[in-house]
N, C-alpha and C positions, 0 to 999 in steps of 0.2 A: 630257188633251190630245186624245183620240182615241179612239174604240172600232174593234173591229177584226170584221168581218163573214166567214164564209164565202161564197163566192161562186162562180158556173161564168161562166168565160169561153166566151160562143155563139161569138164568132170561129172560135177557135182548140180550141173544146171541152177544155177543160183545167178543173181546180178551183184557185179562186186564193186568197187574200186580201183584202180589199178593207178599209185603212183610213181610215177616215172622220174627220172634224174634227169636234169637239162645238162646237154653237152651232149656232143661225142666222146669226147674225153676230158670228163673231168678232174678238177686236182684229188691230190693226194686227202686233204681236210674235209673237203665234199662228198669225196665215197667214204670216208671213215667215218664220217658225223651221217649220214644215209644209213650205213650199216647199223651203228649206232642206235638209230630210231626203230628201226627192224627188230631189234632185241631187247630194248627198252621196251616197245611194243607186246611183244610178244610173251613178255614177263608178268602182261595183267589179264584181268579177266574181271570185268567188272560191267552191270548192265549200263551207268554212265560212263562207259569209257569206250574209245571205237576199237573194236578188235580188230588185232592184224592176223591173215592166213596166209601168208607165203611170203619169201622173200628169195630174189634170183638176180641174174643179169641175163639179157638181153641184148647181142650185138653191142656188146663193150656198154651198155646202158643198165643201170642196176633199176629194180622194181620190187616197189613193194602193194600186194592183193589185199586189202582193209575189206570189211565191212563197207557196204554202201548206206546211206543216210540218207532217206527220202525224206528233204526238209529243206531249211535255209539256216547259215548261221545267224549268230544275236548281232553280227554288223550290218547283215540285211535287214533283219529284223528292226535294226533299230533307222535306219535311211528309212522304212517305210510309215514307219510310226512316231520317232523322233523320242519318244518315251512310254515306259509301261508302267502300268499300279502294282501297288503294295503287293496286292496277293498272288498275281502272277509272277512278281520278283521274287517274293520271299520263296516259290515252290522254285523258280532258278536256281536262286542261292543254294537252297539247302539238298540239291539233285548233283548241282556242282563238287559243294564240297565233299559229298559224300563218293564222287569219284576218286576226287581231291586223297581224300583220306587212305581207299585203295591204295593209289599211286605211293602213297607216303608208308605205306606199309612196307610196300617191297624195295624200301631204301629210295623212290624214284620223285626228282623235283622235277617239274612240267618246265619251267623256266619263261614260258612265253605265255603264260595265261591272257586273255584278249578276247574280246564278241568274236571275230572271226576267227578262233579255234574251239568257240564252243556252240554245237551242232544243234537244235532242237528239232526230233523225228517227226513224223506223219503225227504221232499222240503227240506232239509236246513235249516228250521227254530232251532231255539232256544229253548231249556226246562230247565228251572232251576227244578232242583228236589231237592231230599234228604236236605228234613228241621230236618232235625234228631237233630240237635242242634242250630236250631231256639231259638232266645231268644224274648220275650217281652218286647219293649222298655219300656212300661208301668208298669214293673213289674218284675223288677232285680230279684226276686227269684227265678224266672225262669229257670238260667240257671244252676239249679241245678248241680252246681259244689262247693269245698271246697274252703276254703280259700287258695292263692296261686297256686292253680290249672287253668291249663291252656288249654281251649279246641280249636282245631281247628286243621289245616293244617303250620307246620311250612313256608315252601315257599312261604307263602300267608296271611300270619299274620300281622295286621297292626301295626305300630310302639305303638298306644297305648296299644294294646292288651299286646304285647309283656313287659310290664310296667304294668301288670296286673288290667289295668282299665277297666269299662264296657263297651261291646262292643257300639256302637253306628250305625249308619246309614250310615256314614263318612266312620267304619270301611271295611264295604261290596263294598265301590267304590275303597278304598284300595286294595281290594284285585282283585277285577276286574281288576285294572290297573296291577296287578302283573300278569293274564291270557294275559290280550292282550300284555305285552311286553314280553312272552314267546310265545305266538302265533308268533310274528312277528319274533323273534331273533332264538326261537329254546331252549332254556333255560330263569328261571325264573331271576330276578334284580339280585337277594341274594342268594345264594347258597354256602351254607360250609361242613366240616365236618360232624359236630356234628349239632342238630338241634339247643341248647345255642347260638353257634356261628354264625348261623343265625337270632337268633332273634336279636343279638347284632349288624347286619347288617342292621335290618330293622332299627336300633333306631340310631344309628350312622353316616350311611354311606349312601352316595347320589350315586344316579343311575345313571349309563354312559346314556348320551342321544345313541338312535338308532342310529342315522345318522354318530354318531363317530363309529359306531361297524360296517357301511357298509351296511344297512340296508337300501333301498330303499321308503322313502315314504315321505310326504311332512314335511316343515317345523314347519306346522300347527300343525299336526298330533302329530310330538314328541313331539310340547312344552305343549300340554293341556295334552300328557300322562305322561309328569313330573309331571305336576299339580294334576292328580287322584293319582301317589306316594309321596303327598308332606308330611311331615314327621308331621304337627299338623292338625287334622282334619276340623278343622273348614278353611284353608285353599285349599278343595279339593269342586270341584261340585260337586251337588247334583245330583240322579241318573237318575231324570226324564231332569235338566240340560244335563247331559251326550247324556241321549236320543237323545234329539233333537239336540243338535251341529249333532252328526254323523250320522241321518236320514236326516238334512239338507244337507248334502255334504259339510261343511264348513270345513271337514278334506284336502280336496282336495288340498287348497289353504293356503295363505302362511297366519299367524299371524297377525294380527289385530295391526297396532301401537299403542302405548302408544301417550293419547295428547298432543300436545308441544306447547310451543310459539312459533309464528313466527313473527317476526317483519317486520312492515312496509319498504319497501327499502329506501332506502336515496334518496332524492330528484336529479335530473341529474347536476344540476349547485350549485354551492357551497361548501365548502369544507367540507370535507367529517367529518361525526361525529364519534367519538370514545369511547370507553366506556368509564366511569369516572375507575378511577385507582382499583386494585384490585377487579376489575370485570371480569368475564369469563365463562368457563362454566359451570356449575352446575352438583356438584357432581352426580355420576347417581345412584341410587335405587341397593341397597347390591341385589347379585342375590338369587333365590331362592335356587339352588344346587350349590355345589361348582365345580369349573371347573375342566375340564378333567386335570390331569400331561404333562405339559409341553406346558399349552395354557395359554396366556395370554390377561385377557378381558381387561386391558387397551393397548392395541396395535395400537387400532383407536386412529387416533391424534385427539387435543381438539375441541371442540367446541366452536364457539364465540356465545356469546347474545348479543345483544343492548339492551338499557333500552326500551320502549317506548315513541314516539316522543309525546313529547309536546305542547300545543296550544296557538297562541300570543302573548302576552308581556312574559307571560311565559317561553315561548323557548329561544325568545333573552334574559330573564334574566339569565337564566337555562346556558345558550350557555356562556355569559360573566363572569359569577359566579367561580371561581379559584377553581380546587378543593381540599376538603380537607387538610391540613394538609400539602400543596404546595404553592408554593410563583409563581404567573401568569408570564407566561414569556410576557414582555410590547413589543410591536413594539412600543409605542411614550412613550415618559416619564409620569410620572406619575403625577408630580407638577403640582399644578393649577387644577387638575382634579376635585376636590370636588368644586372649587369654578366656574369652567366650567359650571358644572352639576347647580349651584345653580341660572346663570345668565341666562338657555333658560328659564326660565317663562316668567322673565323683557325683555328679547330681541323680544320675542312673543308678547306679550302684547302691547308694542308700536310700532311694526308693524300694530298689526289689528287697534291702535286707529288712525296709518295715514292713514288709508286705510278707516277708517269710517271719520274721518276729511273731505278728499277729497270727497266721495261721499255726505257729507250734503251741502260743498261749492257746486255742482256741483248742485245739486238738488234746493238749493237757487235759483241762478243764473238764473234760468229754471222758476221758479214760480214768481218772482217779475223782470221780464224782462217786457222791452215797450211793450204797445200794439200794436202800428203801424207796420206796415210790410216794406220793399223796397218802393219808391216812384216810384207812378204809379201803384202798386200792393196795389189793396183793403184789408184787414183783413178779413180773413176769417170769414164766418156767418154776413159780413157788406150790405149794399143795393148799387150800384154801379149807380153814376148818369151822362148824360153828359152835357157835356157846360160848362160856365167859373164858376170857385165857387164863391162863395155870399163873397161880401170884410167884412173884418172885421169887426165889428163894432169900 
């Protein structure tokens, strides 16, 4: 579409970019999808993303003044080295998306994410460039392509794209994820023949985790890069998401559980409780990617639940209640039991009224007792006198 020139801006004395349109005259779809980039371009402003500063024609040749980038991209990068570690990836990934995320503010999908459109400077940092087929979230027309036609990078095409739907936001973290697990492994997920039968890969076929191919980095790390290749979009995080897991260092460390139940322990005396019948463990969540050949995820043996323990009358009814669809095995016979059960009210009952009987006899006794006390011993609150008492009358 373009070649891309070194150049010194005399303005402003600066060293620029300058890309150029190939042709003399080019079609009508070629300077519209140029101009296109130019204003897509010029729409951002972000330290991962390459700035554009002018845009003109030239002798019937349209140009556009970028930023220059003293560096190489990640496809050079990677012919030289074949593959990087963990923590140089992970400070990629997360320089990436957080351009990524930019772009996706101002309604803009990259559409072509790939090593050779993303730049790393003199420091190492990160430049997403060439929006040459940038589309408008806001306005599908944009991507000035026919019907059936398919624009992009096959190796790095997301499963919906490759289905010929419009690209989305979803689409560019797709594809990111198809960089960093060529960054790390040395080649991309999907790779075939024919470019068809890669796209029939992206749409089909689940991606070997790293860690089975040898691949040195933490547990965290491969499972959230399955998740940027997850095959429905609305299943993938978002780019400024992305961002920050891997500016956090939360790549480092191992996957976040899922939350579970855990039940209270059984009390230390008594006998021990058991789940009621056809209770176990709970089926587990179908997994995301289908497992590698020749592993099998149910290997772990089962898990038990308890129900949760109950409070009170509750529990001992809960406790003696037979279950379901089962006849109770009796330690005592069973006869007489309903009419057991019907006789503690009456048994209770004439207990507490001997028990309040004896207390009102008791309290009588107490209240209409003599008044005199021992002889020789006055009554209390009496006047005590001596000599012989006064005779009868």
């Amino acid at each position: 579409m373009g070649e891309v020139w070194r150049a010194a801006d005399e303005v402003l004395g600066r060293a620029v970019a300058v890309k150029l349109l190939l042709g003399d005259h080019a079609d009508e779809s070629a300077t519209a999808r140029f101009r296109l980039e130019a204003q897509t371009a010029a729409r951002l402003s972000h330290p991962h993303l390459v700035a554009v500063f002018d845009f003109g024609a030239w002798e019937d040749r349209f140009f556009l003044v970028m930023e220059l980038v003293e560096g190489r991209s990640l496809g050079d990068l990677l012919a030289a080295e074949e593959r990087l570690g963990a923590e140089q990836v992970a400070r990629i990934a997360g320089q990436a998306a957080a351009g990524l995320a930019a772009a996706h503010r101002q309604g803009i999908v990259h559409r072509d994410i790939k090593p050779g459109n993303l730049m790393l400077d003199a420091e190492g940092s990160v430049k997403i460039g060439d929006f040459g087929i940038a589309q408008f979230v806001d306005d599908p027309s944009a991507a000035l392509t026919t019907t059936g036609q398919i624009v992009g990078t096959s190796l790095y095409l997301a499963p919906e794209r490759a289905l010929g739907r419009t690209a989305g936001s979803a689409s560019d973290m797709y594809s990111l994820g198809c960089v960093i697990y060529q960054l790390l492994l040395g080649r991309p997920p999907f790779r075939s023949d024919t470019a068809t039968a890669t796209l029939y890969q992206h749409v089909d076929t689940a991606p070997v985790p790293l860690r089975q191919q040898g691949v040195e980095l933490s547990p965290a790390f491969d499972s959230y890069l399955l998740g940027l290749l997850a095959k429905q979009p609305e299943d993938r995080p978002g780019a400024q998401q992305v961002a920050d897991w891997f500016q956090s260092g939360a790549w480092r460390g191992q996957p976040e559980p899922l939350p579970m139940y855990s039940p209270a322990p059984p009390a230390a005396t008594g006998a021990p409780r058991t789940a009621p019948p056809g209770a176990g463990a709970p089926h587990p969540p179908a997994p995301a990617f289908a497992p590698a050949p020749g592993s099998d995820p149910q290997a772990g043996g089962p898990a038990t639940y308890r129900l949760p323990q109950q409070s009170g009358g509750h529990r001992r009814r809960a406790a003696e209640r037979p279950a379901s669809g089962r006849r109770a095995a009796p330690d005592r016979p069973l006869t007489g039991t309903r009419e057991a059960i019907r006789r503690r009210p009456r048994v209770a009952s004439a207990i507490a009224g001997t028990i309040a009987f004896i207390a009102a006899v008791y309290l009588g006794m107490t209240l209409f007792s003599p008044d005199d006390g021992p002889d020789g011993t006055p009554e209390t609150g009496s006047t005590a006198t001596t000599g012989p008492a006064a005779p009868a009358p």
